[in-house]
DRENBA-149790 format. One record per atom (N, C-alpha, C): residue in one letter; residue number from 0; x, y, z; atom name. Coordinates in steps of 0.2 Angstrom, whole numbers. Last residue first. Layout:
# DRENBA-149790
ATOM   rest    nr      c1      c2      c3   atom
ATOM      a   NUM       X       Y       Z     CA
...
//
This chain:
# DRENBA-149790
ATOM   rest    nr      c1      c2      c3   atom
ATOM      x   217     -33     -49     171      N
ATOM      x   217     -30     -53     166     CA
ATOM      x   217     -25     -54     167      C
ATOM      x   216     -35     -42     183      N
ATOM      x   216     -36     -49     185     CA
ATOM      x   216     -36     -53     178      C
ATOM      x   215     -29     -32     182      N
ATOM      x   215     -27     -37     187     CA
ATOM      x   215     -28     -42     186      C
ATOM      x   214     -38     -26     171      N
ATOM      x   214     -30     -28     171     CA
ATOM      x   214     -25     -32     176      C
ATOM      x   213     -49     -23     176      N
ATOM      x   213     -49     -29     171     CA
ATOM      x   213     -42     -31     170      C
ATOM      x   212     -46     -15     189      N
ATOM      x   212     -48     -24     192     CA
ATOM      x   212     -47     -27     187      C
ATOM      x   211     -38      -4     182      N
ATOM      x   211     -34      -9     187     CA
ATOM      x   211     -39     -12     191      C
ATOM      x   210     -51       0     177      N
ATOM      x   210     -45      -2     172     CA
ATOM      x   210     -40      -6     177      C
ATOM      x   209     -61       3     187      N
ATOM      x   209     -61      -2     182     CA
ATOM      x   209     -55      -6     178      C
ATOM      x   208     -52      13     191      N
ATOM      x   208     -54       7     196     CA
ATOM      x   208     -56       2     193      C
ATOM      x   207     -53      24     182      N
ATOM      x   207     -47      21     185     CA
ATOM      x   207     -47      15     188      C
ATOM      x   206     -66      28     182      N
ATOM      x   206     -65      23     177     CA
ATOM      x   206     -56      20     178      C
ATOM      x   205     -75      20     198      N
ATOM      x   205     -72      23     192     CA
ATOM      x   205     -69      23     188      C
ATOM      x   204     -90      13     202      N
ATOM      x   204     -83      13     202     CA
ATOM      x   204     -79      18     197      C
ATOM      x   203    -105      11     196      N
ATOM      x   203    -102      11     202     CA
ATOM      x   203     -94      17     204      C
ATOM      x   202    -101      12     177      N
ATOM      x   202    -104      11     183     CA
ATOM      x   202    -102      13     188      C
ATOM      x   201    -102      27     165      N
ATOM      x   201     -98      21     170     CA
ATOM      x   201    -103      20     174      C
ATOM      x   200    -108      30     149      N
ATOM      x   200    -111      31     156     CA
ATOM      x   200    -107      26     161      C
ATOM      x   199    -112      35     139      N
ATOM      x   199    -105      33     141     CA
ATOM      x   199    -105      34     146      C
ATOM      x   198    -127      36     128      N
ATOM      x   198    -123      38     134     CA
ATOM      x   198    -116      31     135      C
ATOM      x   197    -133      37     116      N
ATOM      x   197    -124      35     116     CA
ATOM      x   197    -123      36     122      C
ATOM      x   196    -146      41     119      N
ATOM      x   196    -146      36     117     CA
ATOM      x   196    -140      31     117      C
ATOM      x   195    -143      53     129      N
ATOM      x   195    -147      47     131     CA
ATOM      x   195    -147      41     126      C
ATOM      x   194    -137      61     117      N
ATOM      x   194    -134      60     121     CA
ATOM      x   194    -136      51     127      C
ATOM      x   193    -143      66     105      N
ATOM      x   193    -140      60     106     CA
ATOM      x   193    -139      56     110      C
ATOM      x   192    -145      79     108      N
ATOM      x   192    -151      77     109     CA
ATOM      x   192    -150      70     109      C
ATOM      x   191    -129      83     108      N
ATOM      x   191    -136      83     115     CA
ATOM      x   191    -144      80     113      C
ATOM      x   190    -118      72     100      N
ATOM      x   190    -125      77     101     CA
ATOM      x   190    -130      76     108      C
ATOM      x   189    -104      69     106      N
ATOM      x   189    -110      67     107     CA
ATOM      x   189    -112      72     106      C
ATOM      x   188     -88      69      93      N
ATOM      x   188     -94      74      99     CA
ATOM      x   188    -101      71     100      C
ATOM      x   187     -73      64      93      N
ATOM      x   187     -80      63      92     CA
ATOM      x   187     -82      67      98      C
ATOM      x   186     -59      72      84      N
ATOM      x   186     -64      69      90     CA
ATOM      x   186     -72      69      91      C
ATOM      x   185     -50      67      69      N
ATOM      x   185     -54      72      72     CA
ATOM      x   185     -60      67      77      C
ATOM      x   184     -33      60      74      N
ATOM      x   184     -40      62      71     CA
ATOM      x   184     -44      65      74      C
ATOM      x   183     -17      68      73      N
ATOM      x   183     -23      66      78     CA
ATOM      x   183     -29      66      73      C
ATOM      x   182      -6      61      60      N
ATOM      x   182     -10      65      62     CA
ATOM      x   182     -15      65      67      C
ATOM      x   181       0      50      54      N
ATOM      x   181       1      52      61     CA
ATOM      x   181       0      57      63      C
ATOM      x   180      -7      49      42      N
ATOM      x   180      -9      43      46     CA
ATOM      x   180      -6      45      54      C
ATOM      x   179       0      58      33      N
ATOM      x   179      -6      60      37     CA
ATOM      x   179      -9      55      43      C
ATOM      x   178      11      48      33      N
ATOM      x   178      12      54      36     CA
ATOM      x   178       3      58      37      C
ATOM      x   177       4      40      22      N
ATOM      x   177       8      40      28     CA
ATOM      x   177       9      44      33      C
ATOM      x   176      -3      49      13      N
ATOM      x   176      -5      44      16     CA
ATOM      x   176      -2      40      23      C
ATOM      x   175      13      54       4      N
ATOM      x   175       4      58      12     CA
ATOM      x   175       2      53      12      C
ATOM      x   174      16      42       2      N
ATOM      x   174      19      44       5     CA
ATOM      x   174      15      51       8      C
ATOM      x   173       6      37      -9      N
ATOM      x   173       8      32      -3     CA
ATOM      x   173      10      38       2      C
ATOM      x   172      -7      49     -18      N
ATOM      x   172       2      44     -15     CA
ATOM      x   172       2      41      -9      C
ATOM      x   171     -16      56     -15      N
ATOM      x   171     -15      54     -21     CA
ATOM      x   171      -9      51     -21      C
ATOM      x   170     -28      56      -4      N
ATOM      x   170     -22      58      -6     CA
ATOM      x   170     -21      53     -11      C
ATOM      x   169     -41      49      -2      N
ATOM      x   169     -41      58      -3     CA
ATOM      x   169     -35      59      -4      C
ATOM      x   168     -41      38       4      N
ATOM      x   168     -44      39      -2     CA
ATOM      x   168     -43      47      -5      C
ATOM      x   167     -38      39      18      N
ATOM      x   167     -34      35      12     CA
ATOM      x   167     -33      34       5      C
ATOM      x   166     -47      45      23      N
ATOM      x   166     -42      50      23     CA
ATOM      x   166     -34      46      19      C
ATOM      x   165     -58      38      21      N
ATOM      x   165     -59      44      17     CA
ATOM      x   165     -52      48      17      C
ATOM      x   164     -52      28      32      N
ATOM      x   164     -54      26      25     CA
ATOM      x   164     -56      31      20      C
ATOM      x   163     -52      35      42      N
ATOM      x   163     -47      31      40     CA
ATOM      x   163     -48      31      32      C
ATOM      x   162     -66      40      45      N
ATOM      x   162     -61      44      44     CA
ATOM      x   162     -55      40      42      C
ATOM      x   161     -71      26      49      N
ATOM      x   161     -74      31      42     CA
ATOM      x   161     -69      35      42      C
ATOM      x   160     -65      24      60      N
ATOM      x   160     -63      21      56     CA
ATOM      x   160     -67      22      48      C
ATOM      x   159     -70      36      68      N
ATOM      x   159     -63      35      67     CA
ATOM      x   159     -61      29      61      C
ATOM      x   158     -84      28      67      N
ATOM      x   158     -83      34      66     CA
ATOM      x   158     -73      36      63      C
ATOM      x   157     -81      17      75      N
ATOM      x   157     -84      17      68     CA
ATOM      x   157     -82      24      65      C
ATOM      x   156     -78      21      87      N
ATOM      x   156     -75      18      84     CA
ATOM      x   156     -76      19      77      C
ATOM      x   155     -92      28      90      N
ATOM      x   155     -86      30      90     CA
ATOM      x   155     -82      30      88      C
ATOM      x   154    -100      16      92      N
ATOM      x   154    -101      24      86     CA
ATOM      x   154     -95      26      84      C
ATOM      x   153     -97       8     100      N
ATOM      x   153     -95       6      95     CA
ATOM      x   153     -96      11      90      C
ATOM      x   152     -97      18     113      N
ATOM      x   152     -92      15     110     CA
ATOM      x   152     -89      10     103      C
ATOM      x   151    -106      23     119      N
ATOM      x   151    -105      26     113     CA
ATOM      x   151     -99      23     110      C
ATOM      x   150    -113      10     126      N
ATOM      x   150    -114      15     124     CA
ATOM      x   150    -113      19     118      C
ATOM      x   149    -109      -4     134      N
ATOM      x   149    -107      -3     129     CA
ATOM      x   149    -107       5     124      C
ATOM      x   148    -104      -1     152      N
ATOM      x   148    -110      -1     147     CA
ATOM      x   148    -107       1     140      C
ATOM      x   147     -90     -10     161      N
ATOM      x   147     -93      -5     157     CA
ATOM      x   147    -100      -3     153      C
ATOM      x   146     -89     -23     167      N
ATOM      x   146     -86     -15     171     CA
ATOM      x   146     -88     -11     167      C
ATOM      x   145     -91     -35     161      N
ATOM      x   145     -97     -30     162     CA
ATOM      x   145     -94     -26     169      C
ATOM      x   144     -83     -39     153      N
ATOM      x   144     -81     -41     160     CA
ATOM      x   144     -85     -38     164      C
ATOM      x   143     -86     -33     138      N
ATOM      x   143     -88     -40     141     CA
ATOM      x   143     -86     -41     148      C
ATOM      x   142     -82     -20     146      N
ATOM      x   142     -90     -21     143     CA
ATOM      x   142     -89     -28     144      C
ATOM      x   141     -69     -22     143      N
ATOM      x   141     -71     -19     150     CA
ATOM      x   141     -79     -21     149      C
ATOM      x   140     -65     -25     131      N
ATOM      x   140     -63     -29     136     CA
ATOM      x   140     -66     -29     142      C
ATOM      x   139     -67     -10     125      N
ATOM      x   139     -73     -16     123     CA
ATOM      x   139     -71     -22     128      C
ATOM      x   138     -56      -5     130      N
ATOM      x   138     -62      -5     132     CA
ATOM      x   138     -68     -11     130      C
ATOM      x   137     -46     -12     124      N
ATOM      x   137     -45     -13     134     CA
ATOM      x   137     -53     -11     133      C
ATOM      x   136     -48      -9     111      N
ATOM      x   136     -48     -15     115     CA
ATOM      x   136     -49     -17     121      C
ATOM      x   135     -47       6     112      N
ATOM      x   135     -54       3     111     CA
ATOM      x   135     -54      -4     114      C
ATOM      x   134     -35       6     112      N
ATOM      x   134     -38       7     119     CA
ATOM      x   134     -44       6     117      C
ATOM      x   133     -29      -1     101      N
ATOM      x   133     -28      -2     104     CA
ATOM      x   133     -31      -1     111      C
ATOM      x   132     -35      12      90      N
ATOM      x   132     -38       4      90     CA
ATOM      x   132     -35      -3      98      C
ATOM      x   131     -27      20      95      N
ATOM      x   131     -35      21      94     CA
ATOM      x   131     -38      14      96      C
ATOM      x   130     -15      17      92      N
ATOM      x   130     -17      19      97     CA
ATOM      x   130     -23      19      99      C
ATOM      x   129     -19      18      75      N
ATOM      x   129     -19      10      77     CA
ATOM      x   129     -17      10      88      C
ATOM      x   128     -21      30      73      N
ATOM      x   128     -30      24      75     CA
ATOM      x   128     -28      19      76      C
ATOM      x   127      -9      35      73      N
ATOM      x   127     -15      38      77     CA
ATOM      x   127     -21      32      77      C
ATOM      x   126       4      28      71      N
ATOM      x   126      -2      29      66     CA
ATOM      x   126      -5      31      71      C
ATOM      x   125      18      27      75      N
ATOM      x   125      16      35      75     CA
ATOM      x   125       9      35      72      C
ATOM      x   124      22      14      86      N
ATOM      x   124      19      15      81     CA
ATOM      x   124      17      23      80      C
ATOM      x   123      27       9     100      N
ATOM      x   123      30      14      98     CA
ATOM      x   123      27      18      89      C
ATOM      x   122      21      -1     102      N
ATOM      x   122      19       4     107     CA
ATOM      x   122      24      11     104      C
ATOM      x   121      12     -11      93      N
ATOM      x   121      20      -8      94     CA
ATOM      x   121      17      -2      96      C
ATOM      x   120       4     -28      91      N
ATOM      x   120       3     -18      94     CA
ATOM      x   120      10     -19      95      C
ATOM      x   119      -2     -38      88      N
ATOM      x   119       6     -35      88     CA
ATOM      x   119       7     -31      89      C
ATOM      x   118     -15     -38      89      N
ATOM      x   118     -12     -43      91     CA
ATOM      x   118      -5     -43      93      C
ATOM      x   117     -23     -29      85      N
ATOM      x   117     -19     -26      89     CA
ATOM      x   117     -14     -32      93      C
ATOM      x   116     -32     -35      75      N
ATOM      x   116     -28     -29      74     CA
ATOM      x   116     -23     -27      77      C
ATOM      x   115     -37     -45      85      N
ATOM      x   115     -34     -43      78     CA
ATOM      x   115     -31     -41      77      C
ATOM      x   114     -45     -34      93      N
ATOM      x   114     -41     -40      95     CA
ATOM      x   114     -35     -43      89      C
ATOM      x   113     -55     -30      84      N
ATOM      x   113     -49     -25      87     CA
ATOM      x   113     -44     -29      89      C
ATOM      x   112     -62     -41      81      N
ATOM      x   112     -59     -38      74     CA
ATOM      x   112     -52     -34      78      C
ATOM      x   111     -70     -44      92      N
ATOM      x   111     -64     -48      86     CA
ATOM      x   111     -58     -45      82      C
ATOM      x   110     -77     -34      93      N
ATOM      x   110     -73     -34      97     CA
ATOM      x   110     -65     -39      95      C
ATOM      x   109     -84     -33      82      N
ATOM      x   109     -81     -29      81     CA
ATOM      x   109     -77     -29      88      C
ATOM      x   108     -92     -46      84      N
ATOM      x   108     -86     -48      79     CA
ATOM      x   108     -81     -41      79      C
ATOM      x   107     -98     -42      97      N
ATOM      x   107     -91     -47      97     CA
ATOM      x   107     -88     -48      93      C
ATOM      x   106    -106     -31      91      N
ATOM      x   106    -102     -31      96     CA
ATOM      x   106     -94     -37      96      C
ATOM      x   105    -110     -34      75      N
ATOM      x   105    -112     -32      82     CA
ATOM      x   105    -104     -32      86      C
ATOM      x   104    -107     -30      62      N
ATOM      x   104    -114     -30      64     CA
ATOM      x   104    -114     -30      72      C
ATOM      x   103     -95     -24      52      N
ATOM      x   103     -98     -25      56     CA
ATOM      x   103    -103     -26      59      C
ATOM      x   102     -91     -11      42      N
ATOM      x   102     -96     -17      39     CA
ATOM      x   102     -98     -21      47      C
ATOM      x   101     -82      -4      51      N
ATOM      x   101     -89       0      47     CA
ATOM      x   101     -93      -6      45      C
ATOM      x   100     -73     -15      52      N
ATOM      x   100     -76     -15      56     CA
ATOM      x   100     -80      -7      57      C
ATOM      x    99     -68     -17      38      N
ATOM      x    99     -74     -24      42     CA
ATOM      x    99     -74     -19      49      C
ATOM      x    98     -63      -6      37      N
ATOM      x    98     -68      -6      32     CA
ATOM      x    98     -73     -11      35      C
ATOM      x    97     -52      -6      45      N
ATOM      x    97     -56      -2      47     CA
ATOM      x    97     -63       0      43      C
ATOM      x    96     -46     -17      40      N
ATOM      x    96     -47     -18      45     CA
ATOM      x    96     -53     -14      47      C
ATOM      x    95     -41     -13      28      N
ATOM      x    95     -46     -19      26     CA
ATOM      x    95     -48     -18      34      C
ATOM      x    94     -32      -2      33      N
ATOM      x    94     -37      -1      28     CA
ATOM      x    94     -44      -6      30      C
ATOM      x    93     -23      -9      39      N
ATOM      x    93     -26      -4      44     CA
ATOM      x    93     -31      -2      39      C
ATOM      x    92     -18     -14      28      N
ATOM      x    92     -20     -19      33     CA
ATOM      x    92     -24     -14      38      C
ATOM      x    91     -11      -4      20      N
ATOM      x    91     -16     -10      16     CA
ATOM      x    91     -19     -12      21      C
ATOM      x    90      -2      -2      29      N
ATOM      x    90      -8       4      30     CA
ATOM      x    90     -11       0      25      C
ATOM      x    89       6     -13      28      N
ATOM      x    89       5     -11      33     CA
ATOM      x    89      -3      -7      32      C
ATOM      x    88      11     -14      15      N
ATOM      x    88       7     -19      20     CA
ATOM      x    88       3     -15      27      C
ATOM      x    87      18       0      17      N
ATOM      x    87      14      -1      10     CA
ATOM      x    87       8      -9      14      C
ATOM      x    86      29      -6      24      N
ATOM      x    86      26       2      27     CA
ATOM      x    86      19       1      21      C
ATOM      x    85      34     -15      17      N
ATOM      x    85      31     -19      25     CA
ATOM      x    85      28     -12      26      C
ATOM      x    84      38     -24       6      N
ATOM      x    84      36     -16       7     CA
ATOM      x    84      31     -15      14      C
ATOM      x    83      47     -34       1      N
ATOM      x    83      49     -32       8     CA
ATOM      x    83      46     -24       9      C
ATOM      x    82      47     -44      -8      N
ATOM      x    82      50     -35     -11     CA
ATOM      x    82      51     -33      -2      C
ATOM      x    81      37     -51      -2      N
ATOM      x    81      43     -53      -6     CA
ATOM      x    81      47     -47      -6      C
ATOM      x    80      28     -43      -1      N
ATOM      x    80      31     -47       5     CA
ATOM      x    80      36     -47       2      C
ATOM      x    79      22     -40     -11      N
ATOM      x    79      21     -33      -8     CA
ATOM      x    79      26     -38      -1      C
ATOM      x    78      17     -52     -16      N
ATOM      x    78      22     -48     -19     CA
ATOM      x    78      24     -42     -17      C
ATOM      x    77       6     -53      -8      N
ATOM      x    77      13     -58     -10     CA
ATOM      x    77      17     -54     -12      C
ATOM      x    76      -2     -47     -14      N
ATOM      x    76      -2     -44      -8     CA
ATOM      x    76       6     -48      -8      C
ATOM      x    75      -3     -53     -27      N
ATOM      x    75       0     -43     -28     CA
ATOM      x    75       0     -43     -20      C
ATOM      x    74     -11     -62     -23      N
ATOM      x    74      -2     -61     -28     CA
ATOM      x    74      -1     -57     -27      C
ATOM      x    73     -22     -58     -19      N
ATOM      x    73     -16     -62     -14     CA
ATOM      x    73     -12     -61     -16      C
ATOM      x    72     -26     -53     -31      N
ATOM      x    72     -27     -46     -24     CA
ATOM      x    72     -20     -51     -20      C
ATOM      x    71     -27     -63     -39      N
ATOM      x    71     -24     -56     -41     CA
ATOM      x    71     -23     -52     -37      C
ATOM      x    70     -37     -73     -40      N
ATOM      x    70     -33     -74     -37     CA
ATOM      x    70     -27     -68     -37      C
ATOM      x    69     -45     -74     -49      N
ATOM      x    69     -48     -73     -43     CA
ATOM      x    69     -42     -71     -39      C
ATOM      x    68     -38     -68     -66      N
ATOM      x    68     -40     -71     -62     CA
ATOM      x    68     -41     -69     -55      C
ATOM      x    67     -34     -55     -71      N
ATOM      x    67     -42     -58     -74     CA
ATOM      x    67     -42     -66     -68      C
ATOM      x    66     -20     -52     -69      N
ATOM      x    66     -25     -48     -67     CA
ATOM      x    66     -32     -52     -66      C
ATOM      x    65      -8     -63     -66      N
ATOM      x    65     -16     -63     -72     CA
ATOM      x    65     -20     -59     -67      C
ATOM      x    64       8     -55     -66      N
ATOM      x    64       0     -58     -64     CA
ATOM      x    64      -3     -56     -67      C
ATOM      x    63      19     -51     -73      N
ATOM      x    63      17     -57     -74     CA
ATOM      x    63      11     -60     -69      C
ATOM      x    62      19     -36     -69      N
ATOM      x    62      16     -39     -74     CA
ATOM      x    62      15     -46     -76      C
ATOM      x    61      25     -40     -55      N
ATOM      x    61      21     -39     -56     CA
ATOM      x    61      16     -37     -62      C
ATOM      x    60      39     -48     -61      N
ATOM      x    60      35     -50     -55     CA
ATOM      x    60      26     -47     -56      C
ATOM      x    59      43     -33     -68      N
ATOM      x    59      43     -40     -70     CA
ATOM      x    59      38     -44     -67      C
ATOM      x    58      44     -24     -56      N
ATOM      x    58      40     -24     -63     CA
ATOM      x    58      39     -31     -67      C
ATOM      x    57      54     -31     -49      N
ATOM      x    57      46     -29     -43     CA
ATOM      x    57      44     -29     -52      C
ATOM      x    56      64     -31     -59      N
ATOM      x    56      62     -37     -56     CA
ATOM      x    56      55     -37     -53      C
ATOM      x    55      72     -22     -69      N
ATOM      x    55      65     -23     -65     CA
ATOM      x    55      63     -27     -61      C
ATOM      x    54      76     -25     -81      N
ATOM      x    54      81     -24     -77     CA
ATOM      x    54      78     -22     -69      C
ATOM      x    53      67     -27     -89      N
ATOM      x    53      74     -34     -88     CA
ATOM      x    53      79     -33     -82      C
ATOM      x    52      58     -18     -90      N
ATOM      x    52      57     -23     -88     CA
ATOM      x    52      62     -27     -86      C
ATOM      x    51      61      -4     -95      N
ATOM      x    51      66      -9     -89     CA
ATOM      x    51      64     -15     -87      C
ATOM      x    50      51      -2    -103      N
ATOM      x    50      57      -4    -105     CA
ATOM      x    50      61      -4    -103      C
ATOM      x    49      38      -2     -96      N
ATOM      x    49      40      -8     -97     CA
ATOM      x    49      47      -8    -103      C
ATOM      x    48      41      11     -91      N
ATOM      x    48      41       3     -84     CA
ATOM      x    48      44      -2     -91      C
ATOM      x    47      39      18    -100      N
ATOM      x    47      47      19     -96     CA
ATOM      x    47      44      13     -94      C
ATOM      x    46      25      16    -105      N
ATOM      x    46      31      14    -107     CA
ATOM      x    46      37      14    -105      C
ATOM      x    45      12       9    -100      N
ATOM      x    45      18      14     -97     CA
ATOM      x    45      23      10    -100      C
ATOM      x    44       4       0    -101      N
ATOM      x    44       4       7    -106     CA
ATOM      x    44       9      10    -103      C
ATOM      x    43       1     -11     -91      N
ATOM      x    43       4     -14     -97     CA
ATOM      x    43       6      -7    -102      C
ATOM      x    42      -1      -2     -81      N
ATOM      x    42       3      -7     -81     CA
ATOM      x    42       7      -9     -87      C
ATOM      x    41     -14       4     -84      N
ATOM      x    41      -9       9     -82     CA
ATOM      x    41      -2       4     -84      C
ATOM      x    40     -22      -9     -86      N
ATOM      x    40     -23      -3     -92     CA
ATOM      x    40     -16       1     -92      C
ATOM      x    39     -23     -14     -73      N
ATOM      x    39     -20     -18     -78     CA
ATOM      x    39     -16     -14     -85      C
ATOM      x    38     -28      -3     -67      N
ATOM      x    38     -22      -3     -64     CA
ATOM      x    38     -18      -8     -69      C
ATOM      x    37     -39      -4     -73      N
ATOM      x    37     -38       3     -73     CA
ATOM      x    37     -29       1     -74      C
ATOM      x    36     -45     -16     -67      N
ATOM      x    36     -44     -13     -74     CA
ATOM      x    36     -41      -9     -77      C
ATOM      x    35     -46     -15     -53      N
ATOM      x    35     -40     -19     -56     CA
ATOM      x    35     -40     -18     -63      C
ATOM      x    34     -47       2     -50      N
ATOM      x    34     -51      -4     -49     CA
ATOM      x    34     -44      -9     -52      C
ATOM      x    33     -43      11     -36      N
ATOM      x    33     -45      12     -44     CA
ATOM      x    33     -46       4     -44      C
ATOM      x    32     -46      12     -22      N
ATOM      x    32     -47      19     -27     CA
ATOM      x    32     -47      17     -33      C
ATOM      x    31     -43       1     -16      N
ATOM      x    31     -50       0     -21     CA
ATOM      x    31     -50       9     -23      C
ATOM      x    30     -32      -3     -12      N
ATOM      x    30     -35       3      -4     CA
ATOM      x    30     -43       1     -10      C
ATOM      x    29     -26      -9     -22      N
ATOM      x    29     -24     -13     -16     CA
ATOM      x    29     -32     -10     -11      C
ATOM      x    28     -24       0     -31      N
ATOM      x    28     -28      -7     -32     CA
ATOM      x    28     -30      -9     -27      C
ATOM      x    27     -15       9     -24      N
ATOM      x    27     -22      12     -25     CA
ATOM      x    27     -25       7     -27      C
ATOM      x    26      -4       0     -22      N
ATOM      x    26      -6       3     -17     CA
ATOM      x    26     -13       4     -17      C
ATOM      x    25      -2      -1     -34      N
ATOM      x    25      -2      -5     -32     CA
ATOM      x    25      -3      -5     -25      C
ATOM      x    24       4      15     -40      N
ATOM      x    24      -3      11     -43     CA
ATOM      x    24      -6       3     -39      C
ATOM      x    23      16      15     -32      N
ATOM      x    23       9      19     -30     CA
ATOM      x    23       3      17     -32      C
ATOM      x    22      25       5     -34      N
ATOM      x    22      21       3     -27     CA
ATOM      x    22      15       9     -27      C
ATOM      x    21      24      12     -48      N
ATOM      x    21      21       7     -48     CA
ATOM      x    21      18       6     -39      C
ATOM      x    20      33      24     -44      N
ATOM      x    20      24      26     -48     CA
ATOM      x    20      21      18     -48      C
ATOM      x    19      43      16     -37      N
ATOM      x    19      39      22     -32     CA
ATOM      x    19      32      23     -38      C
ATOM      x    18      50      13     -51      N
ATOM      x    18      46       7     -43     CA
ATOM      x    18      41      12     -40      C
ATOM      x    17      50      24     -57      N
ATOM      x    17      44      18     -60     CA
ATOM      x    17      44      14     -53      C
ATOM      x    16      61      27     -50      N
ATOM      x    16      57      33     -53     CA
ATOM      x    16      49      28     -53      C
ATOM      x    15      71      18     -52      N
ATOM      x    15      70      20     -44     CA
ATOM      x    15      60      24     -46      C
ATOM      x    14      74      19     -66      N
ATOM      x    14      72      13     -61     CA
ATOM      x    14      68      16     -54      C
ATOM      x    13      79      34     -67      N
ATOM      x    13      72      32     -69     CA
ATOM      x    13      69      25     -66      C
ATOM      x    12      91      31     -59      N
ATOM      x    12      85      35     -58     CA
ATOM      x    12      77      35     -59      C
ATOM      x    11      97      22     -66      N
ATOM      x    11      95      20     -60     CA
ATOM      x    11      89      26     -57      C
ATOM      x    10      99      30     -79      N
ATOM      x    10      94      24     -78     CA
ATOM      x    10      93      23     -72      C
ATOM      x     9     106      40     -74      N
ATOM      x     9     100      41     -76     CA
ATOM      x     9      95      37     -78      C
ATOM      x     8     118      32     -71      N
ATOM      x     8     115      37     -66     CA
ATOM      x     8     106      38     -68      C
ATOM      x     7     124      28     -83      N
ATOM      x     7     119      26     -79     CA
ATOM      x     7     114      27     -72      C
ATOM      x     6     124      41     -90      N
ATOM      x     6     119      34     -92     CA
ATOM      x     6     117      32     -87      C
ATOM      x     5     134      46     -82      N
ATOM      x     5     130      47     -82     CA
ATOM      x     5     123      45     -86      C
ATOM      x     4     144      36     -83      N
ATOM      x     4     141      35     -77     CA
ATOM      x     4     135      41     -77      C
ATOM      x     3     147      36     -98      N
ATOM      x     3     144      32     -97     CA
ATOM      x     3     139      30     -89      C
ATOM      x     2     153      50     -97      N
ATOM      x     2     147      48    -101     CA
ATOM      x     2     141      41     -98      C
ATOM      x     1     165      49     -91      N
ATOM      x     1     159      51     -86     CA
ATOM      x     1     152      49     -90      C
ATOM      x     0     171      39    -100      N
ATOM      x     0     169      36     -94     CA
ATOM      x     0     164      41     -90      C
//
């Protein structure tokens, strides 16, 4: 009897063992640290994974997508729902976010974008740039209601969201990656000789006084 609880003891470990090495390979597909080739290559060569297949199911499920097809990133995001890996979605989606708004061109789509992203704001969230992402909002808000000059505000943001993306790419697991996500980011400094061109300059009023007219009067 102990024999065989120890069997199984040790299967369920290695099960456990391979999901955490998988959501990690399907994390790093997901962020573009390794490419879908790589992750294809690691998938089908890993021996312990694929002699649990039967008892796998996340494994199973995810060997059974065609890599080679266009449609490989939604399956694998699919699959990332089904299984219920909602802390794994999550920082995928603060990624794609902070990618389109570095690629962004002006103002209203990276005002878009914020809105967006903070459609479901949890005020209790521990990621530092999704707080980020949220006061940018009220401010980019403040600009179209023209109570602010748009200045160094799109820099800024960008900035914060180049350090997302280089600070996603730099660990080598889900789990730093998480945990450094509720780290404060590093604060942006106008240079002085910059300064006239990224001024943050208020109008009239201040910036108290902005924030309860735009908030009053939404």
């Amino acid at each position: 009897m102990r024999k065989k609880n120890a069997q199984y003891t040790m299967k369920f470990v290695l099960n456990i063992k391979q999901v955490l090495a998988l959501k990690d390979k399907v994390f790093k597909v997901l962020t573009e640290q390794i490419s879908v080739t790589e992750f294809e290559e690691w998938l089908y060569n890993s021996e312990e994974l694929l002699s649990q297949i039967e008892s796998n199911t996340f494994a199973f499920d995810a060997i059974s997508i065609n890599y080679k097809s266009n449609e490989w990133n939604s399956k694998l995001n699919t699959l990332l729902k089904e299984y219920q890996c909602d802390e794994l979605l999550e920082i995928i989606t603060i990624r794609k976010a902070c990618v389109a708004i570095l690629i962004s061109e002006t103002f209203e789509d990276t005002y878009e974008l914020l809105k967006i992203s903070t459609r479901n704001f949890d005020y209790d969230t521990e990621y530092t740039i999704l707080c980020e992402f949220y006061s940018f909002r009220n401010y980019f808000g403040l600009v179209e209601e023209g109570f602010w000059k748009i200045g160094v505000l799109e820099v800024e943001l960008k900035l914060y969201a180049k350090q997302i993306v280089e600070l996603i790419n730099e660990y080598q697991n889900f789990e730093r990656v998480k945990e450094a996500l509720k780290l404060d980011l590093k604060p942006y400094k106008i240079e002085k000789n910059n300064a006239a061109e990224l001024d943050k300059t208020h109008l009239k009023t201040t910036l108290k006084q902005k924030l309860f007219a735009f908030f009053k009067k939404s």
